[in-house]
N, C-alpha and C positions, 0 to 999 in steps of 0.2 A: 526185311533184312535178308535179302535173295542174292546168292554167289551166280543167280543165273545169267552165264555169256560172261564172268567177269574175267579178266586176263590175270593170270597167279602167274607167279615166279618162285618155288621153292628151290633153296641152295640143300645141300645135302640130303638130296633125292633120293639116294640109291640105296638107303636101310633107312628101317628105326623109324623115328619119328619123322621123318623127313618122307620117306613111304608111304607112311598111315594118312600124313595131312594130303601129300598128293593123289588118294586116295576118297577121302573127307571130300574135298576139293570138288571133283570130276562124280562123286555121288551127288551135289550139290548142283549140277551142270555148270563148272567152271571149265572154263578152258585152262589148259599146267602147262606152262614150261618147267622142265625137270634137270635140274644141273646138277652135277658131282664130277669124278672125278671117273667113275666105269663107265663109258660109251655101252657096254653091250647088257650090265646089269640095268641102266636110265634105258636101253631098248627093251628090255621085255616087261619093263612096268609098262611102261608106255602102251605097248600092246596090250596088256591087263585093261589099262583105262579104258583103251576106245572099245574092244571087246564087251568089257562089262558095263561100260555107261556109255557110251557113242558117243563122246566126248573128243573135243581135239587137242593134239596133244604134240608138245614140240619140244624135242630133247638136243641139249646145247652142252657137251662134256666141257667142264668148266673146272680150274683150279681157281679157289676163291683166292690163295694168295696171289697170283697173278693179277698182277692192276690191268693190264689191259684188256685180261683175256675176261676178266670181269665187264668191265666195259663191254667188250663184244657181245657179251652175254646179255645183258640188258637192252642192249641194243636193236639184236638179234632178236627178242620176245620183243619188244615192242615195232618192230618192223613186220612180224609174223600176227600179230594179234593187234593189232592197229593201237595200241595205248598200254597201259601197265595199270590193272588196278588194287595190286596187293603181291608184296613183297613178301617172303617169309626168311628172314635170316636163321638159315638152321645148323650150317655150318661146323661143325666144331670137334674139337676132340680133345684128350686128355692122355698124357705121357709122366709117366714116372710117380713122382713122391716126394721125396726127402727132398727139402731144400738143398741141403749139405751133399748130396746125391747126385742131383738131378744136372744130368748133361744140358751142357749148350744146346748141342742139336734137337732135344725134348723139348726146352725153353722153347729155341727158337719156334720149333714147330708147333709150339698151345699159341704162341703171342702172332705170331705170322694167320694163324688159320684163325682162333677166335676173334681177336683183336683189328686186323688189319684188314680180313677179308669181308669182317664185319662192314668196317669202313667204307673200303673201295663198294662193296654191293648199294651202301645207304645212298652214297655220294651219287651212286650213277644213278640210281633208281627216284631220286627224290623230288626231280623237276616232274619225271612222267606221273608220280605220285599226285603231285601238288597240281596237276593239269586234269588228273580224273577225279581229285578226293579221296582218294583213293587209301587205302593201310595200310601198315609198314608194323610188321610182327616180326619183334625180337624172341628166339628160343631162347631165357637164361639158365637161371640152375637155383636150386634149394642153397648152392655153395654161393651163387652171388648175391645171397641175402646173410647169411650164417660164416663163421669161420669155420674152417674144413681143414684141421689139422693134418688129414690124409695125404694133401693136397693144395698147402699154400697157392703155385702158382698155375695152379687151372683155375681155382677159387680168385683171385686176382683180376683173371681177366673174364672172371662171369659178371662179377662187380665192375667191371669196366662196364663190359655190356650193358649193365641196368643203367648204369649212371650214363651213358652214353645217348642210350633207347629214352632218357626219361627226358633228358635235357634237350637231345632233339623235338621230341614231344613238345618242348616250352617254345621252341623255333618255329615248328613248321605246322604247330597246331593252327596259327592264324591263316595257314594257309591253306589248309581246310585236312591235314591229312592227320588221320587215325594213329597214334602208334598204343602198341600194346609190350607189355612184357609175359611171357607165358615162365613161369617156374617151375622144372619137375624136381621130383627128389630120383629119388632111383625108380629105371623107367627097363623093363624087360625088353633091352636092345642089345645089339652089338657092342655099343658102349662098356670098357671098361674099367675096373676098380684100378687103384692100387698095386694091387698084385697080378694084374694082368687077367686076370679072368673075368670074363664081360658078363652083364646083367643078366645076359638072357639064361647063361648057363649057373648063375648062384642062385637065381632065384625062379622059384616052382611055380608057375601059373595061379593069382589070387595074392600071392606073398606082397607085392609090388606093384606098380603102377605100368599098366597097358601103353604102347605107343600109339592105340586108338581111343587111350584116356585122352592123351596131350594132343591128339588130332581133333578129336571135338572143341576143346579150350581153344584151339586156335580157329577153328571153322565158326569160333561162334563171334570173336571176335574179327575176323574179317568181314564180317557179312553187316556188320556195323556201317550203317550210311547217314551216319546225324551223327552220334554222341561218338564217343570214345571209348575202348574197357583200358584203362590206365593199366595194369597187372592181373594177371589171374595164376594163383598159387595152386599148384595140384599135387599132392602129396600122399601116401599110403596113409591110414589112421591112424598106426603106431608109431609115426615119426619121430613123438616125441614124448615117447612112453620114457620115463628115465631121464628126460632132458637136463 
């Protein structure tokens, strides 16, 4: 189960978990393509990578909800890396609360990025997928297992995700490709709550779950070249202290 020389594609590169796995990744000697949405923050990981692991490294600023520019994107890693062998949909983010609350343009912007951007990355990435064997790792959420009262509809479209990730799984498994669902609960990123204050700053180092927790879970199942890890849940202990 060796990442060595394999061609990675992670979307939401530029923080968080999306950082730690393109990091995972290039310790492992993958070759990254690194999409987001910062040109200059996807440049100085970049430089991290080939500095600290000699690693090669090809950065593509990417809006995932753009269909085309996604397209490009994939396109783009597999013209540079001669094939695509592991996709990471990590994409995503979360706006507001209250149902009764929550603006259009917050809607729009969870169902447009998690939802659609999801999409368009699986869509393009799934022939080159199915020509190497290659895996196709969904980021979901502890919300798209659970109801998230906080958070109706980011929770919505985490459940979309799973149900999206699992059912492709039932498609394109015959065609030799891996898919995984990785779950965090709360992950000490940029990500954040409800109230707009992000992980990293509510909670104290040890409280929570590392973005190089949910980068291992995913490095382990990419490197998967036979079987499959259907889901791997990664959660703090006391999750469900009081459940």
């Amino acid at each position: 189960m060796s990442l060595d020389d394999s061609a990675t594609l992670v979307t939401g590169a530029s923080s968080g978990i999306g950082e730690a796995t393109a990091h995972e990744f290039a310790s492992r000697g993958a070759r990254v393509a690194l999409a987001a949405r910062s040109e200059d923050r996807l440049a100085a990981i970049a430089a991290d990578l080939e500095a600290q692991y000699g690693t090669e490294t090809l950065v593509v600023p990417t809006d995932v909800r753009d269909e085309a520019a996604v397209e490009d994107l994939v396109a783009t890693t597999v013209d540079a890396f001669g094939g695509l062998d592991v996709l990471v949909n990590n994409a995503g983010l979360g706006r507001g609360g209250d149902v009764a609350d929550l603006s259009t343009e917050d809607y729009r912007a969870m169902m447009d990025t998690n939802v659609d951007g999801v999409f368009f990355a699986t869509r393009a990435a799934l022939p080159h997928l199915e020509a190497s064997d290659g895996n196709l790792i969904f980021v979901g959420s502890f919300a798209g297992q659970y109801p998230r009262p906080g958070n109706p509809v980011y929770a919505a479209t985490k459940w979309w995700v799973r149900g999206f990730a699992h059912s492709v799984e039932g498609q394109s498994g015959p065609e030799g490709v891996g898919v995984t669902v990785v779950n965090p609960t709360e992950v000490r990123t940029e990500f954040g709550g409800s109230d707009g204050d992000s992980f990293a700053e509510r909670f104290e180092p040890g409280e929570v779950s590392e973005p190089e927790e949910i980068a291992d879970a995913i490095g382990f199942a990419a490197a998967q070249d036979h079987s499959t890890v259907h889901e791997i849940d990664v959660y703090r202990r006391d999750k469900f202290e009081g459940w």
